[in-house]
N, C-alpha and C positions, 0 to 999 in steps of 0.2 A: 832381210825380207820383212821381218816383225817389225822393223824402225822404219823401210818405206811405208809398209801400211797405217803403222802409226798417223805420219806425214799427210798421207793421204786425206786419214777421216780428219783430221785437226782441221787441213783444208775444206774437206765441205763442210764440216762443223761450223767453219767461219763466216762460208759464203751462204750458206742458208739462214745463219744468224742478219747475215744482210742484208738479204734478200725480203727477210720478215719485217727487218726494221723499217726498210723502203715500204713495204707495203703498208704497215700500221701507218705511217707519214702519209699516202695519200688517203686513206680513208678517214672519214672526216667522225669522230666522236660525236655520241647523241649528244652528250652535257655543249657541246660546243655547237652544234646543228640550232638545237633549241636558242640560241642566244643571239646566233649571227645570223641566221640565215634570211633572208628577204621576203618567203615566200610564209606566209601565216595565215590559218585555218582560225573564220569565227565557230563557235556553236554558239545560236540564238535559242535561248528557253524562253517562251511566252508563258506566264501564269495570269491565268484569267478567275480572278474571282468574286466579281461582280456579276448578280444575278440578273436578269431584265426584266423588266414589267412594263406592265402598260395599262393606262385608268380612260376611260369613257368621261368623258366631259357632257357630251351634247350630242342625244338627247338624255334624259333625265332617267333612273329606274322607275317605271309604274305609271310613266306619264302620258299622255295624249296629246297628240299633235293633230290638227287639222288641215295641216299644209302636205300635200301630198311630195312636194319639192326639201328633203330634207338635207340639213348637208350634219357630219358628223365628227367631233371638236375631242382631239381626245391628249393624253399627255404622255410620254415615254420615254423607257430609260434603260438604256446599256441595250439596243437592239440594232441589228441589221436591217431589217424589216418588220413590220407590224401586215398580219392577215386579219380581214377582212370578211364576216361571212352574216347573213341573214335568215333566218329560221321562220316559217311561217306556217300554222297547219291549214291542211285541207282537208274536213272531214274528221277521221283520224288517223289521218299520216300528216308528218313532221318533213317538210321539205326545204333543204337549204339551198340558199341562191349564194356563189361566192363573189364579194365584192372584190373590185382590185386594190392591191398589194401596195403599200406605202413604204414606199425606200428613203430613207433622209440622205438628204445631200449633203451634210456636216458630221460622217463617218471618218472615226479616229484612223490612219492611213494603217497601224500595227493592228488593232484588235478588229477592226470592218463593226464599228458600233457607237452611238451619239445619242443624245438627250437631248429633251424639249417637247415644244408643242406644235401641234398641227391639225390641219382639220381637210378632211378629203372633200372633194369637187361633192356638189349636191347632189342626191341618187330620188329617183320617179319613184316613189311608190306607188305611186297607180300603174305602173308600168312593171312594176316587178308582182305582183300582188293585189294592192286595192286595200281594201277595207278588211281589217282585223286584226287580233294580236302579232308580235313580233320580238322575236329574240335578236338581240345585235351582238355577236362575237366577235372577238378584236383578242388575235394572239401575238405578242412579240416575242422575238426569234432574235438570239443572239448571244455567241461563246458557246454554241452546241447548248443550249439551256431553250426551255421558252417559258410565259406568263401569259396565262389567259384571264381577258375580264368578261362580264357577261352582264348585263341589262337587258331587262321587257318594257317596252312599250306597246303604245295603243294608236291605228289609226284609224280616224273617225270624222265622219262629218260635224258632229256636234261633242263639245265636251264644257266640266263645269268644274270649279276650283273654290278652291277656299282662299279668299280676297282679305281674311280680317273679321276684326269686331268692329261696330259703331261705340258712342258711349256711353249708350243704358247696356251694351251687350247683344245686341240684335246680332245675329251673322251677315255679312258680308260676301256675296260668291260672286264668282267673275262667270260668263256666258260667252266660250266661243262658237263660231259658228262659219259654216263655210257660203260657201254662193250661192249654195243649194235652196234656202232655205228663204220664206217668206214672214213665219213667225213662229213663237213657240210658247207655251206656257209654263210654267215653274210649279211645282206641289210641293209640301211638305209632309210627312208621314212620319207618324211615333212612333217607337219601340213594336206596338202589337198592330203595326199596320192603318191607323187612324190618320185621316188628313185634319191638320192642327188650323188652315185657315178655311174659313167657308166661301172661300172662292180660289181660284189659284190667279198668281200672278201673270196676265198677258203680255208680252209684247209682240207689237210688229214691227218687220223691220224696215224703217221708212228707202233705207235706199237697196231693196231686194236687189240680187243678183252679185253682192258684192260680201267678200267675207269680213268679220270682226269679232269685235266681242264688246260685252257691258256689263256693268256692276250692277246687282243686286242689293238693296238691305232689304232682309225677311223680315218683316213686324213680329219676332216671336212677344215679344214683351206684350205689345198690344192685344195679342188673343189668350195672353196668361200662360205661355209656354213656361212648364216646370223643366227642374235639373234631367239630362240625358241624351241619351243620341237621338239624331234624328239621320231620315235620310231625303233630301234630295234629288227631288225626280224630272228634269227637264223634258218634256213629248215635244221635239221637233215635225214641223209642217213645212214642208218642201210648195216650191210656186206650181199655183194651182191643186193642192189640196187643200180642203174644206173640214176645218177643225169642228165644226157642228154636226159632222157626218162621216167626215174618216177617221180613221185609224190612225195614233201617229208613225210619221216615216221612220222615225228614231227614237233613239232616247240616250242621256244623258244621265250619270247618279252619282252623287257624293254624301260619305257620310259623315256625317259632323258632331259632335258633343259640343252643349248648351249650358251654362249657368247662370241661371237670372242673377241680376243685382240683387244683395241681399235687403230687405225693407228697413226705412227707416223706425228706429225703436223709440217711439211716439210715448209716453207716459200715458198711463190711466189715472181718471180724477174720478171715479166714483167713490159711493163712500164704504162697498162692500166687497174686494176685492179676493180673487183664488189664484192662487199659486203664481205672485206679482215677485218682481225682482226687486232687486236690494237696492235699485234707483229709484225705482217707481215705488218702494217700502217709503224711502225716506223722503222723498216726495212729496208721498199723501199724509206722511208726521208733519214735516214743517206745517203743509195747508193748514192739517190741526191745530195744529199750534198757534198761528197768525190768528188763526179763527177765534180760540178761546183766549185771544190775548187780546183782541179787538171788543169783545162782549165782556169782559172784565173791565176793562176801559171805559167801556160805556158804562156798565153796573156803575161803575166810582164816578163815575160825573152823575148819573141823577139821584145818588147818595147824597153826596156833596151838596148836589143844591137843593135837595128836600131839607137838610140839616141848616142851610143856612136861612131857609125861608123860616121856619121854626123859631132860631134864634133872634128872626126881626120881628116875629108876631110875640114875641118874649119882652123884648124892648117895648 
């Protein structure tokens, strides 16, 4: 009995031994999966660590335009897109108008972002607003990040710049001016509010109805303008007001700093001189000198010949 059942378990001992062995055969091992198998899983990791920004080209910070048709010139980097928005007050409220959105067409196909320059179709300012300060906003957007830039300008019918020196030093201002306008005169003003020419500069503008601009030279020199700031005051006159009786329509102002040419340092020849330079010291020695070298000169010639006239009345 104890030797059949021995027989027995030896036999399932055997056949479950083979049964396991069959089964480990067809199941396939990770170490062996991993190396043969056909079928393979990417994981893609993007790391993004490029910031983006974005800079205003055009128009200028602080500047004035009188073209109510602007278009707006800016440069960017590492973005999707770049927003657009315009700020203007009314009063004292702050009202934004949003421009539309600049998508570049030479985005990278993995990150959705590209660099470079561009400049968006022209915007009506008389159409959005008209006449007054302005805030231009230009955010770029891109890698979950963004970069904001910010510039104010000015729109206005009449504005005036600084063009330069001439070459005694005179200033130079450039005058633009829109269609509005028939003519306008130019002032100058000191420090404490004084006008430095006793007339202000005129012009008219010969072909009214058309917008431009013109150069100025201020005679500061000519009326003895000393070192310091001056300011600048253009009164525009629109067609059909009368500068002898209105009021100007506008006005223009630029501040400017002045330094005359310094004066030629001429020597003094008098003979009694106070607190003179060490050029003009040695100067008026030499003169001396020539002087009493010329009069001793002389002295020794009508010496000379009074002694020889002596020794012939001698003879």
């Amino acid at each position: 009995m104890k030797k059949n059942r021995k027989k027995i378990l030896g036999a399932l001992g055997l056949i479950f031994v083979v049964v396991m062995t069959l089964v480990a055969s067809v199941i396939p091992s990770p170490s062996v999966d991993a190396t043969s198998s056909s079928i393979t899983q990417t994981i893609r990791v993007i790391v993004y660590d490029e910031q983006p920004a974005v800079h205003i080209l055009s128009p200028e910070n602080d500047s004035t335009t009188i073209n109510p048709s602007m278009a707006i010139s800016f440069s960017y980097e590492n973005v999707s897109r770049v927003d657009f928005a315009l700020k203007y007050q009314v009063g004292d409220v702050w009202t934004t108008y949003n421009l539309s959105s600049f998508y570049p067409e030479n985005r990278d196909p993995i990150y959705n972002i590209a660099s470079g320059i561009a400049t968006l179709p022209a915007i009506d300012l008389d159409v959005i607003h008209g006449y007054g300060d302005y805030i231009l906003v230009a955010t770029g957007i891109g890698g979950g990040a963004y970069y904001e830039d910010t510039i104010e300008f000015s729109f206005s019918s009449l504005a005036v710049d600084n063009a330069g020196i001439a070459n005694n030093n005179d200033p130079i201002v450039n005058v633009r001016y829109s269609s509005s306008f028939s003519s306008f005169y130019i002032y100058v003003l000191d420090e404490n509010g004084r006008e430095l020419f006793d007339e202000p500069i005129e012009y008219t503008i010969e072909d009214a109805g058309n917008s431009g601009s013109k150069d100025f030279t201020l005679p500061f020199e000519s009326f003895g303008a000393t070192a310091g700031t001056y300011t600048v005051a253009v009164a525009g006159y629109f067609a059909g007001s009368n500068p002898q009786e209105d009021e100007a329509d506008t006005y223009a102002y630029l501040n400017l700093n002045y330094t005359p040419l310094p004066s030629p340092d001429v020597p003094k020849t008098g003979l009694f001189t106070r607190a003179i330079s060490i050029a003009k010291s040695d100067y008026l020695i030499t003169l001396m000198v020539a002087f009493l070298l010329t009069i001793a000169i002389s002295v020794y010639f009508l010496v000379h010949k009074k002694e020889q006239k002596k020794n012939r009345r001698r003879r």
